[in-house]
Backbone as CSV, one residue per row, in Angstrom:
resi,resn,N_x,N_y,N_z,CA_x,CA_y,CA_z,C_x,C_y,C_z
1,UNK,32.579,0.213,22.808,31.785,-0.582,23.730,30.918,0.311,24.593
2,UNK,31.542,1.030,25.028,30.840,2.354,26.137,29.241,2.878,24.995
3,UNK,29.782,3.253,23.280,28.473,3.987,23.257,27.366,2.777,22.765
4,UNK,28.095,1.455,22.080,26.534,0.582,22.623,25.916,0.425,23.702
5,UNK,26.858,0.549,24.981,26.037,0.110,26.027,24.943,1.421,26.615
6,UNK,25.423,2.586,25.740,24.545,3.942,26.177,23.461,3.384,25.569
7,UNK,23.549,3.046,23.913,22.473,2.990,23.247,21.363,2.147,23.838
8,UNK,22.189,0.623,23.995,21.078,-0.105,24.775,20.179,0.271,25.998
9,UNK,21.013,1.130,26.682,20.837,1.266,27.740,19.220,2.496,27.515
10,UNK,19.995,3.087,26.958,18.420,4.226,25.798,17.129,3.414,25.729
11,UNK,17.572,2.392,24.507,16.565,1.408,24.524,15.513,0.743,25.498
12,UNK,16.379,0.139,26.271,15.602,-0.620,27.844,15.005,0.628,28.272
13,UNK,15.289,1.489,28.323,14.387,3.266,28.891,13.610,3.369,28.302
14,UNK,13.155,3.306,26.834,12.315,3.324,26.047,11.000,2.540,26.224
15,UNK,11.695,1.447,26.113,10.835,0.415,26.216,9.739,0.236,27.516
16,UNK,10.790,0.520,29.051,10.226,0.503,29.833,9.016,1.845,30.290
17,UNK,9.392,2.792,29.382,8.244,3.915,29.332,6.900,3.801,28.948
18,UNK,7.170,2.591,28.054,6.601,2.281,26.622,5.151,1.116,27.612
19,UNK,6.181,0.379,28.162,5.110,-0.214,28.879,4.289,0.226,30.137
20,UNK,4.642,1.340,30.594,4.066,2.040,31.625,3.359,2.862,31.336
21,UNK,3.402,3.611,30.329,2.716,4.490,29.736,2.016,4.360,28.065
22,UNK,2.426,3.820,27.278,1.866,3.422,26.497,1.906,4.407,24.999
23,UNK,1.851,4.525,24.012,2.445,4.915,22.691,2.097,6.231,22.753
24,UNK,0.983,6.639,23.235,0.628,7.744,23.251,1.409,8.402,23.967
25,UNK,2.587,8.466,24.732,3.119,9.005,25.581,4.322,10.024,24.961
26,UNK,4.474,9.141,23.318,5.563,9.490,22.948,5.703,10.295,21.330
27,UNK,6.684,11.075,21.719,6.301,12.465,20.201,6.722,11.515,19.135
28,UNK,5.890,12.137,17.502,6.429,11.321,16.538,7.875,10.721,16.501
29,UNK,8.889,11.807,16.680,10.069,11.464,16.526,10.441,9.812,17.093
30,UNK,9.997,9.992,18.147,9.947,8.549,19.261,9.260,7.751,18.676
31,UNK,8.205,7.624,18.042,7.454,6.097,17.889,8.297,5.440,16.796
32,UNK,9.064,6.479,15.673,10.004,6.120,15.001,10.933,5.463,14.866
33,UNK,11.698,6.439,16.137,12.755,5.841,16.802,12.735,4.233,17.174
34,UNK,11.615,4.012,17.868,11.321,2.670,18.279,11.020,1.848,17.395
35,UNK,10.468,2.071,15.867,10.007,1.604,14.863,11.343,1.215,14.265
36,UNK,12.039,1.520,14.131,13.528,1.548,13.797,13.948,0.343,14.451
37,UNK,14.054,-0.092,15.687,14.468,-1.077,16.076,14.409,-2.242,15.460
38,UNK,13.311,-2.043,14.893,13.390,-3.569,13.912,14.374,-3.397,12.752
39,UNK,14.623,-2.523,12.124,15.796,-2.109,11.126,16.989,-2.420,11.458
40,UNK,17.404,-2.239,12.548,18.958,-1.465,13.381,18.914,-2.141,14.347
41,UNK,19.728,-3.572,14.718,19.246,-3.907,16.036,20.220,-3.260,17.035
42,UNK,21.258,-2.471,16.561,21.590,-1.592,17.545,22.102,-0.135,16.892
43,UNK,22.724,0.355,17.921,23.078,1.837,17.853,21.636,3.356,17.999
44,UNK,22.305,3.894,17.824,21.129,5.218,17.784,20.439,5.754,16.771
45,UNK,19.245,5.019,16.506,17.967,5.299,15.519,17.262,6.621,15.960
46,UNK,17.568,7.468,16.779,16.868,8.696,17.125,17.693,9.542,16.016
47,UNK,18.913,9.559,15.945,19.125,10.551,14.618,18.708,10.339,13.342
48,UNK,18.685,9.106,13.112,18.098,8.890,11.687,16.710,8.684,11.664
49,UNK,16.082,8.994,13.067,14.308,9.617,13.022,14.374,10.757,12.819
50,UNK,15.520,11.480,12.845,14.950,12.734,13.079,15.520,13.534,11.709
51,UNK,16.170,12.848,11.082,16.688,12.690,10.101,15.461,12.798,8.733
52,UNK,14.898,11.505,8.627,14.066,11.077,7.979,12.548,11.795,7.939
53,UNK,12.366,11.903,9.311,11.276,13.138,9.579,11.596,14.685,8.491
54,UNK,12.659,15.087,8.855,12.975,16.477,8.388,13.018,16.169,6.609
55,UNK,13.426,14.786,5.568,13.105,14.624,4.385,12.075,14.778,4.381
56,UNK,11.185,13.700,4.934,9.688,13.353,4.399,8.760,13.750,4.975
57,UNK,8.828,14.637,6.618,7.810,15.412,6.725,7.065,14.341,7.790
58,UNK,6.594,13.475,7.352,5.696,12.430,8.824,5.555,10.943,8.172
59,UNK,5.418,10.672,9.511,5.636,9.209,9.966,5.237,8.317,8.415
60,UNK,3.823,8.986,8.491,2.814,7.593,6.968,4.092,8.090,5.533
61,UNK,4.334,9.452,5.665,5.761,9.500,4.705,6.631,8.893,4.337
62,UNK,7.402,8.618,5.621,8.601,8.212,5.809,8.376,6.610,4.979
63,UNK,7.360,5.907,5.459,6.379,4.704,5.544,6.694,3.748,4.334
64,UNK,6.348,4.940,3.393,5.532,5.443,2.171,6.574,5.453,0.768
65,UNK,8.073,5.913,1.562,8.918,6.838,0.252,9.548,5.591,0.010
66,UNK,10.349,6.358,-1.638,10.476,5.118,-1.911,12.197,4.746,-2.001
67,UNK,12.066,3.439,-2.051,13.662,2.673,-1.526,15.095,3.601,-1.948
68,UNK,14.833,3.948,-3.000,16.262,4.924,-3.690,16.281,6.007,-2.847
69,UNK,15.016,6.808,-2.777,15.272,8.496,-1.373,15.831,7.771,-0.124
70,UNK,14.959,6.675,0.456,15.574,6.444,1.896,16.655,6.169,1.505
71,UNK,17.496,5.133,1.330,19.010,4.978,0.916,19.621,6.640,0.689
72,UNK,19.407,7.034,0.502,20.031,8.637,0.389,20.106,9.210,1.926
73,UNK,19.659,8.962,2.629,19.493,9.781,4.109,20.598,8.787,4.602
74,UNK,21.207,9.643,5.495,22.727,9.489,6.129,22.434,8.350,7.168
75,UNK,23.006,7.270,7.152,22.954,5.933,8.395,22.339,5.295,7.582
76,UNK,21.631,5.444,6.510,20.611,4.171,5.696,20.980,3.467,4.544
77,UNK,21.713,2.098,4.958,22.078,1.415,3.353,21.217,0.802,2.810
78,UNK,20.825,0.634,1.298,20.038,-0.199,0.649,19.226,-1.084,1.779
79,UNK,19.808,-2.416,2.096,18.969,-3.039,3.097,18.441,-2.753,4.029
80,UNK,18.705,-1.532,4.732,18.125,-0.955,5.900,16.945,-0.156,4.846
81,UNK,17.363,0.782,3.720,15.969,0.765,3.477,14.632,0.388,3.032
82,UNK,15.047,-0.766,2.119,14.143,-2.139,2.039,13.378,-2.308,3.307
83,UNK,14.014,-2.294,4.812,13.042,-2.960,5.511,11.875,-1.976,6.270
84,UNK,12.570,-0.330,5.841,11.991,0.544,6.632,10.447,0.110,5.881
85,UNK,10.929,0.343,4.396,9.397,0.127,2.978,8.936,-1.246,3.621
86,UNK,9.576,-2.368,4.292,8.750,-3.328,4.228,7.802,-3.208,5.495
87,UNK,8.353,-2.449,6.695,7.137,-1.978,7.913,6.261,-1.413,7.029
88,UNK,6.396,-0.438,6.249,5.355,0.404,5.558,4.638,-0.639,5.140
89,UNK,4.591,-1.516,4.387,4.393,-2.271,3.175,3.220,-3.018,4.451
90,UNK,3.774,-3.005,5.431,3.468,-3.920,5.791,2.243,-3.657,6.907
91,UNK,2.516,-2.829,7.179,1.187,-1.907,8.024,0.142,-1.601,6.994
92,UNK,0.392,-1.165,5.931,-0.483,-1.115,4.656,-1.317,-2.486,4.656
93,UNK,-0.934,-3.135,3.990,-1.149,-4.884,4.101,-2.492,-5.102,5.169
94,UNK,-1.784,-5.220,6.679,-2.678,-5.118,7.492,-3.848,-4.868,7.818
95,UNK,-3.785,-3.368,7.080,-5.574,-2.618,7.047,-6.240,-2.946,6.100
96,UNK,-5.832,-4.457,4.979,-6.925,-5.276,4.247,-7.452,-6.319,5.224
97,UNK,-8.623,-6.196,4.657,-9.608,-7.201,5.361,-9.229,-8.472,4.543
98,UNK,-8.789,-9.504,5.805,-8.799,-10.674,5.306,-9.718,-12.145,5.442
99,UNK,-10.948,-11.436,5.123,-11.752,-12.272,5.810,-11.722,-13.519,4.762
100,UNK,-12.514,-15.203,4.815,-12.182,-15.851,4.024,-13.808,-15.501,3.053
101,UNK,-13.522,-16.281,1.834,-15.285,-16.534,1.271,-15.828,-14.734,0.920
102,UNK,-14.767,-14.056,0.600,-15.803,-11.933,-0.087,-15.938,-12.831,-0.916
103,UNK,-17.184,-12.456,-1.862,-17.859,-12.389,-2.764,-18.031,-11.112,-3.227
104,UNK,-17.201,-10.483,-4.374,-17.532,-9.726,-5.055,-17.970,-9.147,-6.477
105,UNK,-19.461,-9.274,-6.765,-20.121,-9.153,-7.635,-21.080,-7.668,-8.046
106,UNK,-20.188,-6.799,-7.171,-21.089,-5.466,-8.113,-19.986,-4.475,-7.433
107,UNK,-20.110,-2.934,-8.269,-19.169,-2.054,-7.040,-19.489,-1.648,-6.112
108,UNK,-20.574,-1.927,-5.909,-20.814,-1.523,-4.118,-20.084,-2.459,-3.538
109,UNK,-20.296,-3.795,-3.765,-18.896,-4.803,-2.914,-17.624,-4.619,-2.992
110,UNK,-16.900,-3.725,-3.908,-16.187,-3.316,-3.696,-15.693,-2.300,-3.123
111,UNK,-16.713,-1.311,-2.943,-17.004,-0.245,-2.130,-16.466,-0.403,-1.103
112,UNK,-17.603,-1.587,-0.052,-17.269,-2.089,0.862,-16.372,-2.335,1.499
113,UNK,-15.700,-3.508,0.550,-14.399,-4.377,0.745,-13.092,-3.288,1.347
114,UNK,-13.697,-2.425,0.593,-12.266,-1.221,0.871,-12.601,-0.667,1.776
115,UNK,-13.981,-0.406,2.258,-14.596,0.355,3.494,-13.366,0.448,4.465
116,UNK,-12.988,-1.064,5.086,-12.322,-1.233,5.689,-10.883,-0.242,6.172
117,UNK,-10.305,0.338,4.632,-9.261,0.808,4.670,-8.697,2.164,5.151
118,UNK,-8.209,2.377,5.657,-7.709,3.847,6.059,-6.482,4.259,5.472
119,UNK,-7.111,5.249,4.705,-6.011,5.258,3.555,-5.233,6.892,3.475
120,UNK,-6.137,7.430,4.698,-5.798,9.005,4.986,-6.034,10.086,3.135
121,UNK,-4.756,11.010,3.025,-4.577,11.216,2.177,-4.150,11.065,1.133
122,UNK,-3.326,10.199,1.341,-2.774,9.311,0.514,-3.276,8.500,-0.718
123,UNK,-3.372,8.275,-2.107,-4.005,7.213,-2.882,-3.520,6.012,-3.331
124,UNK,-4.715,4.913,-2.696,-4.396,4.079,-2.613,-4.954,2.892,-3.655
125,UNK,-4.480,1.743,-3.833,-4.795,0.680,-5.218,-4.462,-0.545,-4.915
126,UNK,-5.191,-1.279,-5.480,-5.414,-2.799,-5.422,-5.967,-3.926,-6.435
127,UNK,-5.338,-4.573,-7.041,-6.029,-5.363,-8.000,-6.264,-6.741,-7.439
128,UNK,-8.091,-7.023,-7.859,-8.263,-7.826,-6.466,-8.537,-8.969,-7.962
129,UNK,-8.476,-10.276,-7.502,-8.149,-11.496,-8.316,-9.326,-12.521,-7.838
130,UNK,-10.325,-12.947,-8.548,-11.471,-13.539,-8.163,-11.611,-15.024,-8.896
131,UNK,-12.207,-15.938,-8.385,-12.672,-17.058,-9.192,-14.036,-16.946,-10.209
132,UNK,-14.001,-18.211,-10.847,-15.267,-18.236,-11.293,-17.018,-17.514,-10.800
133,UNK,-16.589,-17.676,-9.847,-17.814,-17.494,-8.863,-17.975,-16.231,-7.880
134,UNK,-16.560,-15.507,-8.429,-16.441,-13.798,-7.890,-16.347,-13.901,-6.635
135,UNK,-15.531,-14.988,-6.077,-14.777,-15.161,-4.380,-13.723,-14.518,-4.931
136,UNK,-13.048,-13.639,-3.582,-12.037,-13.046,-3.792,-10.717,-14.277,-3.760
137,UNK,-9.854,-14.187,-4.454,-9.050,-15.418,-3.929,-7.721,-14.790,-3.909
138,UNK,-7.425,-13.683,-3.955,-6.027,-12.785,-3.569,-6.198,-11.038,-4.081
139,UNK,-5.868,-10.595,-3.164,-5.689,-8.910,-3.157,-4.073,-8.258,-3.066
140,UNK,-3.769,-7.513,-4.198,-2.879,-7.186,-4.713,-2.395,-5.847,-4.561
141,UNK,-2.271,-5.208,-2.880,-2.644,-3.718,-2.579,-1.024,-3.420,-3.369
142,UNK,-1.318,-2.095,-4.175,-0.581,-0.856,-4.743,-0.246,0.259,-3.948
143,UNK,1.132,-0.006,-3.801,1.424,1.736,-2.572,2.005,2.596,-3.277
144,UNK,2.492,2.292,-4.130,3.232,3.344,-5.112,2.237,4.338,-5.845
145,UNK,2.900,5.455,-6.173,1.511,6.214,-7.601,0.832,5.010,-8.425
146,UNK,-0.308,5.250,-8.428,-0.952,3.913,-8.960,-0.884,4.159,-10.456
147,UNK,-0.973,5.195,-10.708,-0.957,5.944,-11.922,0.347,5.079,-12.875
148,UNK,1.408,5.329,-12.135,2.689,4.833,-12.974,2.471,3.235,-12.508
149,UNK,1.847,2.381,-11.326,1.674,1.349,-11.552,0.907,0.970,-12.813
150,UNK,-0.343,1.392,-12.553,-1.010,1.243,-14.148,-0.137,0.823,-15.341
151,UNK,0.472,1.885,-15.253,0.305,2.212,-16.592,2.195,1.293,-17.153
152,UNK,2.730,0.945,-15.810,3.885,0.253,-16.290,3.466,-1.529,-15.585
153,UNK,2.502,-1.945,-14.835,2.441,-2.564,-14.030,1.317,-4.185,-14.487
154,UNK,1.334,-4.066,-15.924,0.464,-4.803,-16.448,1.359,-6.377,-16.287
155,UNK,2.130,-6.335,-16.969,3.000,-8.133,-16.745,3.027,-8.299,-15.693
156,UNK,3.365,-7.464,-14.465,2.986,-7.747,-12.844,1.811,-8.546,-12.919
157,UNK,0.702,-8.043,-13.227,-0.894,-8.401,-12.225,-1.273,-9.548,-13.216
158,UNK,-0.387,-9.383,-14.719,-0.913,-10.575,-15.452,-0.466,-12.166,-15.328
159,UNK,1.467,-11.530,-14.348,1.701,-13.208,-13.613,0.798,-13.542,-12.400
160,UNK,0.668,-12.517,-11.480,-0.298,-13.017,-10.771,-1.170,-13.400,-10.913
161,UNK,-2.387,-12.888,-11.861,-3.229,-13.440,-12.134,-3.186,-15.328,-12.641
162,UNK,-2.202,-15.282,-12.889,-1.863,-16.866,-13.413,-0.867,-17.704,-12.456
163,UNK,-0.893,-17.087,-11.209,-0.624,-17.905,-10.187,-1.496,-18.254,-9.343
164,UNK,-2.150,-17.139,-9.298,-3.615,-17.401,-8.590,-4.701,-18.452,-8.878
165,UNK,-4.235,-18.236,-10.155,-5.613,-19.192,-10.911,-6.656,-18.756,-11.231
166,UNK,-6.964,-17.207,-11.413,-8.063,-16.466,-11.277,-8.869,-16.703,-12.280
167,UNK,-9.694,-16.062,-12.573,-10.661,-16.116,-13.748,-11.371,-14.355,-14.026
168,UNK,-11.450,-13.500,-12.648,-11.674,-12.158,-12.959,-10.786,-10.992,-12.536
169,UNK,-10.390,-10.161,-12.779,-9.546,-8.983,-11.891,-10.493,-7.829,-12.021
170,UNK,-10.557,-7.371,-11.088,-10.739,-5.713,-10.474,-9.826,-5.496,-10.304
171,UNK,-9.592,-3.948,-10.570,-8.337,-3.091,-10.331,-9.656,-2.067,-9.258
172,UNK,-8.689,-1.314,-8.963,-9.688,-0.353,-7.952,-8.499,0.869,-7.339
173,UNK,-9.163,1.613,-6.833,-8.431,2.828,-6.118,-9.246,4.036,-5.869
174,UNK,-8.622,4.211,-5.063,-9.261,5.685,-4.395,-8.665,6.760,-4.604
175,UNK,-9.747,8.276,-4.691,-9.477,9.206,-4.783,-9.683,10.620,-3.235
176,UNK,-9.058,9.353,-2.732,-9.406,10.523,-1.207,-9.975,11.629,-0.959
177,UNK,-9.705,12.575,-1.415,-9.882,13.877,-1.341,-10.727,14.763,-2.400
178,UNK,-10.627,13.683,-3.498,-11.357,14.334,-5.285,-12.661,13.509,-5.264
179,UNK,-13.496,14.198,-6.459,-14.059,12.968,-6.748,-14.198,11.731,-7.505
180,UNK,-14.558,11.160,-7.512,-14.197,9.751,-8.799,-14.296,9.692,-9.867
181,UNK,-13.650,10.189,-10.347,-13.704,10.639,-12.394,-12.740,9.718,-12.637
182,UNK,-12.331,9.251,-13.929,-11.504,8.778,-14.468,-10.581,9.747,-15.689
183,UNK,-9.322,9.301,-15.262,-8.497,10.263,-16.240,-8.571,9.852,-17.636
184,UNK,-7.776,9.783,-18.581,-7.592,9.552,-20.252,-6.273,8.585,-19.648
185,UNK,-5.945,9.044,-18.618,-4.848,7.550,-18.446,-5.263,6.733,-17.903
186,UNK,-5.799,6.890,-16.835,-7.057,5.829,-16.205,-7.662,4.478,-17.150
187,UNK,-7.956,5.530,-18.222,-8.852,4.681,-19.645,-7.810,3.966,-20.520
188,UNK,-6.958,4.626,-20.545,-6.156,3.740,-21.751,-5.550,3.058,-20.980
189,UNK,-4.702,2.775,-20.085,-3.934,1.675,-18.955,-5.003,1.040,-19.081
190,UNK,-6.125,1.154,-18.292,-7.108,-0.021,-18.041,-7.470,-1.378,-19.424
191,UNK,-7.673,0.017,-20.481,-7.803,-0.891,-22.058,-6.996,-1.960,-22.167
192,UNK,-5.695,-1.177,-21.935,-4.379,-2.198,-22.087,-4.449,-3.150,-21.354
193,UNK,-4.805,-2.685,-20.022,-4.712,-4.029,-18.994,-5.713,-5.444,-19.830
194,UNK,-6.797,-4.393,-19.944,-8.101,-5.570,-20.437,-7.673,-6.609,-21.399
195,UNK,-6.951,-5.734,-22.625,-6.156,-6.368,-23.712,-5.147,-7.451,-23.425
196,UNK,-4.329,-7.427,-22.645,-3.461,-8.401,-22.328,-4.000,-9.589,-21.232
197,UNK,-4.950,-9.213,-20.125,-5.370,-10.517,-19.571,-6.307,-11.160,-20.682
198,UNK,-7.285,-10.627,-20.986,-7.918,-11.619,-22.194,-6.746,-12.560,-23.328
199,UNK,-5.414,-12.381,-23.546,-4.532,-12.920,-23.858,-4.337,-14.308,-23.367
200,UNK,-4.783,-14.243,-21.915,-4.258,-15.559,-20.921,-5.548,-15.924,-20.469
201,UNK,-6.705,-15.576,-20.882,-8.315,-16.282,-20.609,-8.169,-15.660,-19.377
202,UNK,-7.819,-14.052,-19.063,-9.164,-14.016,-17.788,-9.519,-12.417,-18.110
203,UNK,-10.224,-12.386,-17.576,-11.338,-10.848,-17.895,-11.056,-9.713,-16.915
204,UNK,-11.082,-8.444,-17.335,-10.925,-7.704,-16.228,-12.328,-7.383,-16.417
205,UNK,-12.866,-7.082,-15.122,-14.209,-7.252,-14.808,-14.379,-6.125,-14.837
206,UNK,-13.719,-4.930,-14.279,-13.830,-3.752,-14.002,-12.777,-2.805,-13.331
207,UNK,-13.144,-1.427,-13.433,-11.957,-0.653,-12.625,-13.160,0.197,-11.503
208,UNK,-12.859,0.089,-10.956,-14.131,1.489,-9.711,-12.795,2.275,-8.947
209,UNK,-12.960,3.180,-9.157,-12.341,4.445,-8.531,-13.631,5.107,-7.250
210,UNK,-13.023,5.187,-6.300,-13.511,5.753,-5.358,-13.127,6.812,-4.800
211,UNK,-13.982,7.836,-4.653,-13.869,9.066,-4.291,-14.350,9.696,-3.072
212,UNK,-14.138,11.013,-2.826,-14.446,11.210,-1.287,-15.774,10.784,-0.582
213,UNK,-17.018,11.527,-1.978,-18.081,10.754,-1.633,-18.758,10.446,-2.915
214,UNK,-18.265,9.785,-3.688,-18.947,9.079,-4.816,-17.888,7.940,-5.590
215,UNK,-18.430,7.179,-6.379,-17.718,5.862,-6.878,-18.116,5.875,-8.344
216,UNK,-17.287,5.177,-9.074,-17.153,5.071,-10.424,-16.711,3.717,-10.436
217,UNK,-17.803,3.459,-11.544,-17.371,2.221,-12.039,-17.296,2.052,-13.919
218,UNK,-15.807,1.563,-14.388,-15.677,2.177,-15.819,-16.681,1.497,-16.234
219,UNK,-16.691,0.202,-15.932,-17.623,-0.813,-16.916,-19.159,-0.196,-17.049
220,UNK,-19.403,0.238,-15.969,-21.136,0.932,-15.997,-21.103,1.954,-16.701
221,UNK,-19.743,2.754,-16.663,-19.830,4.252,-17.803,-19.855,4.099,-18.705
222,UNK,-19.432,2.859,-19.050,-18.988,2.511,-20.649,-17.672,2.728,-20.694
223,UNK,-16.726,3.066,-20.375,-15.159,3.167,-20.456,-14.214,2.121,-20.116
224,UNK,-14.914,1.153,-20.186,-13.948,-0.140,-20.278,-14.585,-1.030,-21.440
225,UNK,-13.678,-1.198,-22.154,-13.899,-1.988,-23.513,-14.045,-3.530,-23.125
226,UNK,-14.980,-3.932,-23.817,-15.427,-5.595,-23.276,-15.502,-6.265,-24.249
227,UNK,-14.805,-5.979,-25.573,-14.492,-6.518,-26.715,-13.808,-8.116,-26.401
């Protein structure tokens, strides 16, 4: 009883710092810590910040990794790490623009669309799901290596696509730091992808890879088959 009431007692300190001073006040370890609260509604989340820090190095990391590593760090069961991935998941999420009525009909609109995103170093992916009329009508952001999404992740985007009701998919992703080339896996995942939605009547319209400062689009290179 004594060390919940320390912990809480931690907490209400936290908090009340938190509102006097404001996020900036407080070292990574701490915004963690506090981030945690939604995980853990009690006990002491400062060791298993500081914990998790020393695996993964920083915060968008920690965010980021995936459900089997966190479950490995000491204080974290399966469900606790599900929800750490679902803040991640979920702050990710967030930095899509959800405006109603995109219209996207060339890759500069997709360009755009992603403008929005802050994706740091990290690479990031999305298969965006359009109507007849190239309104966006659901976005499908990828946090994992997109690479192994690709390339294992096709019956995924092909139920969605048929919940949605779509009629076009873009796949898309960025190359932060490189420039926008496409790999030989890039090309053959995508084929495949193309191959199996035309199965269920809808088209993949295209893939655009975006790069630090240039964009690719397969369909304009010719590297997406439209057979």
């Amino acid at each position: 009883m004594g060390e919940k009431n320390i912990h809480e007692g931690h907490r209400q300190r936290m908090m009340k710092k938190y509102r006097e001073n404001g996020i900036e006040c407080f070292e990574t370890h701490e915004v963690l810590e506090i981030l945690l609260y939604n995980v853990f509604p009690r006990g002491n989340t400062n060791d298993i910040s500081h914990r998790l820090l020393e695996k993964f190095g920083s915060l968008e990391s920690v965010l980021s990794a995936d459900v089997r590593e966190l479950a490995k760090i000491d204080g974290i069961a399966e469900n606790a790490a599900y929800k750490i991935r679902f803040l991640g998941d979920f702050f990710r999420y967030s930095e899509l623009p959800h405006t109603e009525n995109i219209i996207l009909e060339s890759p500069g609109d997709v360009e755009k669309y992603f403008g929005g995103i802050s994706v740091g170093e990290r690479e990031f992916g999305a298969a965006l799901f359009l109507d007849s009329r190239h309104r966006l009508v659901h976005t499908y952001a990828i946090r994992d290596s997109f690479y192994d999404f690709l390339e294992f992740g096709v019956r995924e985007i092909a139920l969605k696509a048929v919940i949605s009701q779509c009629e076009y998919v873009i796949m898309a992703h960025t190359h932060p730091e490189t420039a926008a080339l496409a790999s030989s896996a890039d090309i053959s995942s995508t084929n495949r992808l193309a191959t199996a939605l035309k199965t269920i009547g809808v088209t993949l319209e295209d893939h655009i890879i975006i790069g630090g400062e240039s964009m690719l689009s397969m369909r304009e290179s010719g590297l997406l088959k439209m057979s």
